[in-house]
Backbone as a chain_set.jsonl record, in Angstrom:
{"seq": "XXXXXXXXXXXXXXXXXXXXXXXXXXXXXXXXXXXXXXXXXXXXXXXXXXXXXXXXXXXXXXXXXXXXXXXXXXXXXXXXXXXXXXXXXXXXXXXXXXXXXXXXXXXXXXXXXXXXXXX", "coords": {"N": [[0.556, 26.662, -8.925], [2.778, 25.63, -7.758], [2.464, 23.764, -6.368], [0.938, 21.983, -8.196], [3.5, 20.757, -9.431], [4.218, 19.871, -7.371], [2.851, 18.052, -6.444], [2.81, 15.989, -9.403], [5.243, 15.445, -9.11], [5.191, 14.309, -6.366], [3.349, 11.807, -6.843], [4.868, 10.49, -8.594], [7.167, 9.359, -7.126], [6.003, 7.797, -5.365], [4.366, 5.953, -6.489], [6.632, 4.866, -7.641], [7.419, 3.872, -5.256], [5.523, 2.314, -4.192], [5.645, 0.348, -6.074], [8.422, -0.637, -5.513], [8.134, -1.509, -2.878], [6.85, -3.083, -3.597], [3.99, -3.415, -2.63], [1.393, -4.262, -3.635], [1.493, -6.961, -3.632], [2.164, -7.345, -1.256], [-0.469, -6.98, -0.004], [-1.897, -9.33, -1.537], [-0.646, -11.295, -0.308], [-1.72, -10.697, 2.273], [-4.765, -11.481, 2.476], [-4.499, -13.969, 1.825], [-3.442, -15.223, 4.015], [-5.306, -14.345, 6.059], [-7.074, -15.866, 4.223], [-6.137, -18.256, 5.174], [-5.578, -18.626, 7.814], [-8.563, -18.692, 9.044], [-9.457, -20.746, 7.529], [-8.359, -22.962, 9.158], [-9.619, -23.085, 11.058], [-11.815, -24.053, 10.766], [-11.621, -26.698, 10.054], [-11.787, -29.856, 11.09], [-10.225, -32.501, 11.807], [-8.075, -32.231, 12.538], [-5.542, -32.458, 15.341], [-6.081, -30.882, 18.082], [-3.737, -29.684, 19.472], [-1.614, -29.145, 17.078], [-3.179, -28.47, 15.582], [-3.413, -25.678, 16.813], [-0.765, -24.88, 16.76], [-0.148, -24.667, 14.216], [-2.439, -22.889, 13.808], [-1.31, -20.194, 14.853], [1.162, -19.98, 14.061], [0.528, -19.006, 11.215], [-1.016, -17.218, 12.178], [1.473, -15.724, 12.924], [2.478, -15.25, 10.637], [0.936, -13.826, 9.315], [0.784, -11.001, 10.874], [3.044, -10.628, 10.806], [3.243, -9.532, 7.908], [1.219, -7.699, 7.982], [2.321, -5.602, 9.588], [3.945, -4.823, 7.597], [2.802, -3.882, 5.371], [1.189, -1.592, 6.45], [3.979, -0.343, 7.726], [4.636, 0.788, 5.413], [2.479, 1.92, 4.317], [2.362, 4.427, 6.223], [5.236, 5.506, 5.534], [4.419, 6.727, 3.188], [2.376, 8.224, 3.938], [3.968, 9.851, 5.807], [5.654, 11.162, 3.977], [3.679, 12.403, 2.637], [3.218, 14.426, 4.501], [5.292, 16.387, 4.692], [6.143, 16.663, 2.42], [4.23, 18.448, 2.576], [5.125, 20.579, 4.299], [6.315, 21.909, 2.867], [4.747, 23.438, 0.942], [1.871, 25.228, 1.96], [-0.657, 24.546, 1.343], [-0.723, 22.126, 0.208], [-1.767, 19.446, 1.137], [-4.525, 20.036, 1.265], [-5.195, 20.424, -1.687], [-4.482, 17.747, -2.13], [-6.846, 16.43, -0.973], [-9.303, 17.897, -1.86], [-11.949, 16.865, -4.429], [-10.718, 17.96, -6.85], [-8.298, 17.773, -6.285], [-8.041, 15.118, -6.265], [-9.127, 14.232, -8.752], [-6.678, 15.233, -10.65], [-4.233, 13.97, -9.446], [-5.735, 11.189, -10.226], [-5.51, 11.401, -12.599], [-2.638, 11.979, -13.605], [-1.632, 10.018, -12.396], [-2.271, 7.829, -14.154], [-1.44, 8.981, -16.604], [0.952, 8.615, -16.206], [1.702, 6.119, -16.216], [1.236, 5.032, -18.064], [3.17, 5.998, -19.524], [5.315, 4.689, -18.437], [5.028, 2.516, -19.163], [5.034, 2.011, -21.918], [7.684, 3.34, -22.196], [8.747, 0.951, -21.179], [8.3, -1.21, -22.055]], "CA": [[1.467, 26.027, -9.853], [4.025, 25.04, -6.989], [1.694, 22.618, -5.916], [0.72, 20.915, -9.391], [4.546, 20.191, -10.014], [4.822, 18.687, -6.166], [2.018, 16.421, -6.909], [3.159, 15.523, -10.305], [6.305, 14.913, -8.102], [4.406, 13.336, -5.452], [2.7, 10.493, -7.574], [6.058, 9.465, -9.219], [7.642, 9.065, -6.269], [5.275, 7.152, -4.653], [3.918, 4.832, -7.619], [7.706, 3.873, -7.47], [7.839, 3.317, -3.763], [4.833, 1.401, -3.968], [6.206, -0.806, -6.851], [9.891, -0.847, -5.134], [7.912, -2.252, -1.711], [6.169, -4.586, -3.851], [3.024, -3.457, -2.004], [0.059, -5.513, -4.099], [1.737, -8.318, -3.401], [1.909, -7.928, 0.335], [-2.13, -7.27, 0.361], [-2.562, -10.406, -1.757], [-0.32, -12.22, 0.508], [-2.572, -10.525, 3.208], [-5.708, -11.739, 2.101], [-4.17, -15.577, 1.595], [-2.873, -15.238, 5.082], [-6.187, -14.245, 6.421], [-7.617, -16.916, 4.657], [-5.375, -19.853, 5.949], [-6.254, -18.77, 9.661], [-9.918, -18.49, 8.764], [-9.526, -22.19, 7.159], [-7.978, -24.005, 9.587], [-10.285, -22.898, 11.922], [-13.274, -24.926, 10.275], [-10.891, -28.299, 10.009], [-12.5, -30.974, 12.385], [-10.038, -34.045, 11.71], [-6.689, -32.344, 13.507], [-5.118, -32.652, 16.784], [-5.757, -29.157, 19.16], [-2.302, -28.87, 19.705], [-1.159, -29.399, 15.626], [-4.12, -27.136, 14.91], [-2.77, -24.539, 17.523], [0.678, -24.362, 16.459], [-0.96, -24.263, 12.362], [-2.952, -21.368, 13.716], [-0.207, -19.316, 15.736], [2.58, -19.621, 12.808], [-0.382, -18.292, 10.204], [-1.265, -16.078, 12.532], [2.854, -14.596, 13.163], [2.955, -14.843, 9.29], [-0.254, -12.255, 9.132], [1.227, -9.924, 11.497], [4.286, -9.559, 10.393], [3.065, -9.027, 6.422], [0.167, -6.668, 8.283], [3.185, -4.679, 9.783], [5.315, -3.838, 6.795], [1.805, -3.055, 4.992], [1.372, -0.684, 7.85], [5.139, 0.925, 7.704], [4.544, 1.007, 3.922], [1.59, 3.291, 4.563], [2.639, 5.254, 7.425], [6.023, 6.267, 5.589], [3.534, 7.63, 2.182], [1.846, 9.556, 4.904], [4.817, 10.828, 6.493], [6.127, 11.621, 2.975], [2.992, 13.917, 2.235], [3.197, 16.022, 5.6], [6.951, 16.837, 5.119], [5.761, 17.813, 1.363], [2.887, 19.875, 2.987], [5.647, 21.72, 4.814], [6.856, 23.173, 1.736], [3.241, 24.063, 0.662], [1.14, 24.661, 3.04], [-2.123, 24.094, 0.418], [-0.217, 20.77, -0.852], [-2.573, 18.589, 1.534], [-5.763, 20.418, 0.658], [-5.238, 19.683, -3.356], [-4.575, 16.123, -2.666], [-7.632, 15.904, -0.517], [-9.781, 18.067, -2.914], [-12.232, 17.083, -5.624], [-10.071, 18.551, -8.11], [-7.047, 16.853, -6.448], [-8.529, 13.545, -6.756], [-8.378, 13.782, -10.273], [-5.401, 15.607, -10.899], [-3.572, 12.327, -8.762], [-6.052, 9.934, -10.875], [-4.535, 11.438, -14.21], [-1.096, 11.786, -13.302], [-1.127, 8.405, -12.184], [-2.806, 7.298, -15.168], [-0.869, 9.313, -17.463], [2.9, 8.063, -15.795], [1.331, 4.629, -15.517], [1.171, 4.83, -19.623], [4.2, 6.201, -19.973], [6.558, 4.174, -17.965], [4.78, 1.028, -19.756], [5.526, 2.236, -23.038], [8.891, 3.011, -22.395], [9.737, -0.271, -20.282], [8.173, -2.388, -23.08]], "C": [[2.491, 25.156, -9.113], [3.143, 23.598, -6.715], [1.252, 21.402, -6.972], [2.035, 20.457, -9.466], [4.768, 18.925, -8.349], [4.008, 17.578, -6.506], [2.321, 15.241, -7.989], [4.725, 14.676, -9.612], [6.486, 13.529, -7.177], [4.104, 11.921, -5.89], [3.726, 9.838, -8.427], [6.761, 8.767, -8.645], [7.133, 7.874, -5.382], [4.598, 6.069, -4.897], [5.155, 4.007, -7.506], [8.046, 3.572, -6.526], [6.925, 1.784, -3.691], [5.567, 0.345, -5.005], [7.585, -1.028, -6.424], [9.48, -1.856, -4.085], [7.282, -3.297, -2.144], [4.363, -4.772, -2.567], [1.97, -4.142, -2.275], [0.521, -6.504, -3.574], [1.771, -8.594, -1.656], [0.53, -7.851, 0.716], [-2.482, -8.364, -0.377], [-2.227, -11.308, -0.983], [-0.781, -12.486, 2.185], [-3.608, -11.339, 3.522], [-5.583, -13.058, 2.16], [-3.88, -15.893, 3.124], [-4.324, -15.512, 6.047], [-7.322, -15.335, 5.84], [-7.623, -18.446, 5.178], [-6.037, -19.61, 6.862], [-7.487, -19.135, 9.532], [-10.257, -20.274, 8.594], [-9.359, -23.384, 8.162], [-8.738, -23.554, 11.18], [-12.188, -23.739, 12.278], [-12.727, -26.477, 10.407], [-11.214, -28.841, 11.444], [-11.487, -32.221, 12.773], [-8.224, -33.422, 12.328], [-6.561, -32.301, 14.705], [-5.481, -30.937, 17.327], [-4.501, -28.877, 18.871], [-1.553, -28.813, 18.072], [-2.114, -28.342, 14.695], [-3.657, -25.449, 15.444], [-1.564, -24.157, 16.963], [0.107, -23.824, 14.492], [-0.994, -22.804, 13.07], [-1.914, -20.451, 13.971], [0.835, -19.285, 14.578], [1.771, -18.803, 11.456], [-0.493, -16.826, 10.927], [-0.144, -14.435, 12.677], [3.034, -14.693, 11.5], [1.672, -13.545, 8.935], [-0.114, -10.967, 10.055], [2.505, -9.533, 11.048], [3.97, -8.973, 8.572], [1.814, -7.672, 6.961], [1.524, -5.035, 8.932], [4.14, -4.101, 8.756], [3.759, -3.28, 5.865], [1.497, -1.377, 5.397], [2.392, 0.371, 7.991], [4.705, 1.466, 6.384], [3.488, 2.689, 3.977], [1.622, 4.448, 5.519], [4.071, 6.536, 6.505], [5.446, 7.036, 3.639], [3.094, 8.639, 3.561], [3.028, 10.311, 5.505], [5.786, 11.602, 4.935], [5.521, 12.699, 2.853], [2.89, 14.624, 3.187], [4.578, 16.33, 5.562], [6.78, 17.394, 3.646], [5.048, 19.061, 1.682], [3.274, 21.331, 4.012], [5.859, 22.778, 3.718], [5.909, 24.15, 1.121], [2.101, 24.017, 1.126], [-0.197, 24.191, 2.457], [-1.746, 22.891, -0.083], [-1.527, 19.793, -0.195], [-4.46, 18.86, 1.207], [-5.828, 20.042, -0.552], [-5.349, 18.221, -2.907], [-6.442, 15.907, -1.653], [-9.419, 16.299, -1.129], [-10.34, 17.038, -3.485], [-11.68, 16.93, -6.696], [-8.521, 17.958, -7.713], [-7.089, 15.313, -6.471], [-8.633, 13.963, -7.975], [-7.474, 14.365, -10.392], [-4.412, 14.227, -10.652], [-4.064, 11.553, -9.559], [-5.078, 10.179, -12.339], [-3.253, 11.45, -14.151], [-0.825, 10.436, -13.215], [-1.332, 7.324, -13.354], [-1.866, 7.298, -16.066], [0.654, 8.564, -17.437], [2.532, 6.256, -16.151], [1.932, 3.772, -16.986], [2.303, 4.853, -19.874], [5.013, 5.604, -19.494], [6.233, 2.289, -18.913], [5.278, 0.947, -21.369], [6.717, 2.572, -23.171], [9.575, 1.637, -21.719], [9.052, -1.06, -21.252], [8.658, -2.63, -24.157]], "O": [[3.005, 24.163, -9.629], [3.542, 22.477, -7.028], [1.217, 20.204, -6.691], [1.895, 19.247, -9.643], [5.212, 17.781, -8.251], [4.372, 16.437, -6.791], [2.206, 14.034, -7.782], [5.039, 13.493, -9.736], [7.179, 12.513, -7.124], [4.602, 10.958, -5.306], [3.503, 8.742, -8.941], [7.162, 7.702, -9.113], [7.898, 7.12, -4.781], [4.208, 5.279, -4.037], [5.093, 2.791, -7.328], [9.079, 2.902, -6.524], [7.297, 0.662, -3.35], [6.11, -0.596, -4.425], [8.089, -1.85, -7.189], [10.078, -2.932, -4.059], [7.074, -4.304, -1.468], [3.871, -5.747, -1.999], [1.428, -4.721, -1.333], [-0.294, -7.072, -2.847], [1.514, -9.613, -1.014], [0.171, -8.533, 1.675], [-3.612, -8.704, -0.028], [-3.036, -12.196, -0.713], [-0.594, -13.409, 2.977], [-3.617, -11.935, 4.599], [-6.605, -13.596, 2.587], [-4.168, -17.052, 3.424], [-4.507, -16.568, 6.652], [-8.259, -15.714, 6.543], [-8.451, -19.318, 5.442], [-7.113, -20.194, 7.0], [-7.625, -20.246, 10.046], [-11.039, -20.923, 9.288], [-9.959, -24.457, 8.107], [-8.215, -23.805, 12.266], [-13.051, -23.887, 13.143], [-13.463, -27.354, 10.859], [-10.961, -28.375, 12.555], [-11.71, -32.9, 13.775], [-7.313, -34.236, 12.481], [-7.597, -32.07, 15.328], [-4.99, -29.959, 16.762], [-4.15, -27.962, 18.126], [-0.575, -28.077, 18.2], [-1.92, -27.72, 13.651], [-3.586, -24.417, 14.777], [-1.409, -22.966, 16.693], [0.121, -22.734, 13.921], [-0.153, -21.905, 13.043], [-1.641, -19.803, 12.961], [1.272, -18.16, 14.336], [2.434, -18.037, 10.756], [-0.199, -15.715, 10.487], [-0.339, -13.22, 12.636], [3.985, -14.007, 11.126], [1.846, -12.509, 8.293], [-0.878, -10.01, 9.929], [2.952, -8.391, 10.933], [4.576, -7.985, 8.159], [1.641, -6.734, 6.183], [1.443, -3.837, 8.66], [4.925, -3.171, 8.943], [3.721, -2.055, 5.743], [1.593, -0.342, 4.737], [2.15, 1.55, 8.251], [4.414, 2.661, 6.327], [3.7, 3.885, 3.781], [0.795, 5.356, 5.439], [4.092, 7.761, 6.621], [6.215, 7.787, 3.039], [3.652, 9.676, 3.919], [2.884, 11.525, 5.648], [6.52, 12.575, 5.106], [6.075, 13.798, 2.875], [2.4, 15.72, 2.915], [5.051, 16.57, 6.673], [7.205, 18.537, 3.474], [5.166, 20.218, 1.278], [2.656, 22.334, 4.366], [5.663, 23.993, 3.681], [6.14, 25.327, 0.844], [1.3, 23.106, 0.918], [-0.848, 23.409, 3.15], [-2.508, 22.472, -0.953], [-2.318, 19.374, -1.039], [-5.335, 18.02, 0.998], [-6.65, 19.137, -0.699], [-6.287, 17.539, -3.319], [-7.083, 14.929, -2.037], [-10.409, 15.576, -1.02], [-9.672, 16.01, -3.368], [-11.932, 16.028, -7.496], [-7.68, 17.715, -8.579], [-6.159, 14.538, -6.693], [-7.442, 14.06, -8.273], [-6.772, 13.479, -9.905], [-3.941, 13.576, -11.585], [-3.185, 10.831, -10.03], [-4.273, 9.441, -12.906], [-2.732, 10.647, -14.925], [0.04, 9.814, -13.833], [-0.734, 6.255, -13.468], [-1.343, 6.266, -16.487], [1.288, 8.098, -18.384], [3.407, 5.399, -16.271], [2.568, 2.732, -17.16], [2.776, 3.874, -20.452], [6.028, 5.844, -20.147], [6.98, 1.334, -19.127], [5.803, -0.039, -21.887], [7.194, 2.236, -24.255], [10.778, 1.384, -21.782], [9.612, -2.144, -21.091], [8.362, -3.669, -24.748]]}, "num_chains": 1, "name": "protein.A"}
């Protein structure tokens, strides 16, 4: 039971971290990033050195959006082993079967409910 309320806990907390960090938006801005470099790597009609500097400023704009991706996910993970102190079965449920859905419905269920009250 301790463990269903941390999760229920867990997935509120963490739905609103992710929507506080604005995380989709740094993997779409990933993905756009990754395909500038990619692009200007096929372009035939620029200078080396005008193509170099292109690439290298794409490239420090895809590392630094790859690094807060990166903290983003590091400080969820360090969230659920500092929960999993409190219970030591908390990481087994989420990794579970039966805690994969529990997490899908919770998330589902809050997902509903915060839309219906914020609309």
């Amino acid at each position: 039971m301790i463990n269903q309320i941390l999760l229920i806990l867990s997935v509120i907390i963490i739905f609103e971290f992710i929507k506080y960090t604005k995380l989709l938006d740094l993997i779409r801005m990933n993905f756009k990033a990754y395909k500038k470099v990619i692009e200007f790597f096929t372009i035939k009609n620029l200078s080396d050195i005008k193509q170099e500097n292109i690439i290298f400023n794409n490239a420090k704009n895809l590392l630094l959006i790859s690094l807060k991706v990166l903290i983003i996910f590091t400080s969820i993970i360090f969230y659920l082993l500092i929960i999993n102190f409190f219970s030591n079965s908390f990481l087994e449920l989420i990794i579970s079967i039966m805690g994969f859905i529990e997490v899908s419905m919770t998330s589902i269920i809050y997902y509903f409910i915060k839309k219906k009250i914020n609309a």
